[in-house]
N, C-alpha and C positions, 0 to 999 in steps of 0.2 A: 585272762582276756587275751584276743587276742587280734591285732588288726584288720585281717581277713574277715571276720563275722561281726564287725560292729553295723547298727541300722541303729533307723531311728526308733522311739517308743512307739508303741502300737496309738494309732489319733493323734500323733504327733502331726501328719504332713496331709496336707491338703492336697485334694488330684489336682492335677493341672489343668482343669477345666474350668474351676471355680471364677466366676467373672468377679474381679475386684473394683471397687471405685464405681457401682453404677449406680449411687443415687443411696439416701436412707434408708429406704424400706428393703435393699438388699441384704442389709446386716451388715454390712461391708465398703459403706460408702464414707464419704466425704474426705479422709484421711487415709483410708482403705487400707488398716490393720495396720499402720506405721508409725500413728502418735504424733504428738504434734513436734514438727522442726528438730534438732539437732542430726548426728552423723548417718543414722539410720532409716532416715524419712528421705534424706537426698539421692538422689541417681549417682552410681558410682562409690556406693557403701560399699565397707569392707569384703571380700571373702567370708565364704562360710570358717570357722576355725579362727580368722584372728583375731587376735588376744590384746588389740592397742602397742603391739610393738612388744610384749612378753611374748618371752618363748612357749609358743604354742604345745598345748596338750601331746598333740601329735608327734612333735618334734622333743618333747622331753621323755617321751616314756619310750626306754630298749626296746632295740630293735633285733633279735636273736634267730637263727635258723632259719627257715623256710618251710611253705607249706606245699608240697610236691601235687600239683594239678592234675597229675598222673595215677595217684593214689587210687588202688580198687578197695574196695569194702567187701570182704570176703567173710563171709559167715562160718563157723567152724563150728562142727560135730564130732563125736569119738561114735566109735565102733557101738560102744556099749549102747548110744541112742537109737540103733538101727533096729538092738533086740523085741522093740514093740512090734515091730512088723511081723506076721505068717508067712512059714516056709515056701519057696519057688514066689515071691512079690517081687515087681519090678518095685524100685524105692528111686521118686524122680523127686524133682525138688518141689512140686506143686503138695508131692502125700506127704513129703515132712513139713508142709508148713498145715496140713489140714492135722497131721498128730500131734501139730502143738510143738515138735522137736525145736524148729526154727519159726522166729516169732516172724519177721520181715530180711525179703532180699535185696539188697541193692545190685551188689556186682556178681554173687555167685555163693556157691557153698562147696566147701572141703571137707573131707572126710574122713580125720585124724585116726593113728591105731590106739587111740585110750582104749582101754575098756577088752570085755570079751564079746564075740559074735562066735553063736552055735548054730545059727539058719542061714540055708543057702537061697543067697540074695541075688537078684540082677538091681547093681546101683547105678543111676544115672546121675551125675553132677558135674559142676563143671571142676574138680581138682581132689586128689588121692594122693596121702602123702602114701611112700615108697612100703612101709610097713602094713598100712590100711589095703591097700591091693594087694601086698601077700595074704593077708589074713583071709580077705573077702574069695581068695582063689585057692585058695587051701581048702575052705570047704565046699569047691564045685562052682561056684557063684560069681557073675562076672563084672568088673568094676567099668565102668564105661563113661571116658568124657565126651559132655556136651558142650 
C-alpha cells in the first residue's frame, strides 16, 4: 500500500451536486444523511481521518522513500522482438503495438540488445541501449530517435 494511490471505494462518494435536506421525498431529507444529534450531525464535526483523539491510521503507518513525480514509464523490448518484422520495414512504435510486441505506451519504448536480429531494419523509438544500435547498424539498418 501505498500513500500516494489510496481513493475511496468505487459508490462510496456522492458528486457534489447532490442537493441534501430538501424535504422527504428527496431520499435525503429531514436529518439529511446525519442521524439523529451526537458529534457528527453538528456543524464543526471532526475531520475526515480523526480517530477521537487516537493516533490516526495515517499517522501510525511508515512513512519510507518517495515516490519521484518525474518518473517515465518506459516500455522495453530486445532485439529478438523485432525479428517478426520483413526485411527493409520501418518498425515505429504504432506497428509494434499493432504486432502485439508492446501491449500499451505511456512514456515511450527502448530497444534492448536481448536476443538476435538478422533483418535490416529502419527503427524508430524513442530510446537504444548502446549495444541495440550497434547491432541494428551492423546489418545496414538504422536506429533512429523520436
Amino acid at each position: 500500500m501505498d500513500l500516494s494511490n489510496l481513493k475511496p471505494a468505487a459508490g462510496s462518494v456522492h458528486s457534489d451536486n447532490f442537493r441534501r435536506g430538501r424535504g422527504h421525498a428527496s431520499g435525503n431529507g429531514k436529518t439529511a444523511g446525519k442521524g439523529h444529534k451526537g458529534q457528527k450531525a453538528r456543524s464543526g464535526a471532526p475531520r475526515i481521518g480523526f480517530e477521537g483523539g487516537q493516533m490516526p491510521l495515517y499517522r501510525r503507518l511508515p512513512k519510507r522513500g518517495f515516490t519521484n513525480r518525474n518518473t517515465l514509464e518506459i516500455e522495453a523490448i530486445n532485439m529478438g522482438a523485432l525479428e517478426v518484422f520483413d526485411n527493409d520495414t520501418e518498425v515505429t512504435v504504432e506497428k509494434l503495438i499493432e504486432a502485439g510486441i508492446v501491449k500499451s505506451v505511456k512514456d515511450g519504448v527502448k530497444v534492448l540488445g536481448g536476443g538476435t536480429l538478422t533483418k535490416k531494419l529502419t527503427v524508430k523509438v524513442n530510446a537504444f541501449s548502446e549495444s541495440a544500435k550497434a547491432k541494428i547498424e551492423e546489418l545496414g539498418g538504422k536506429a533512429e530517435v523520436i
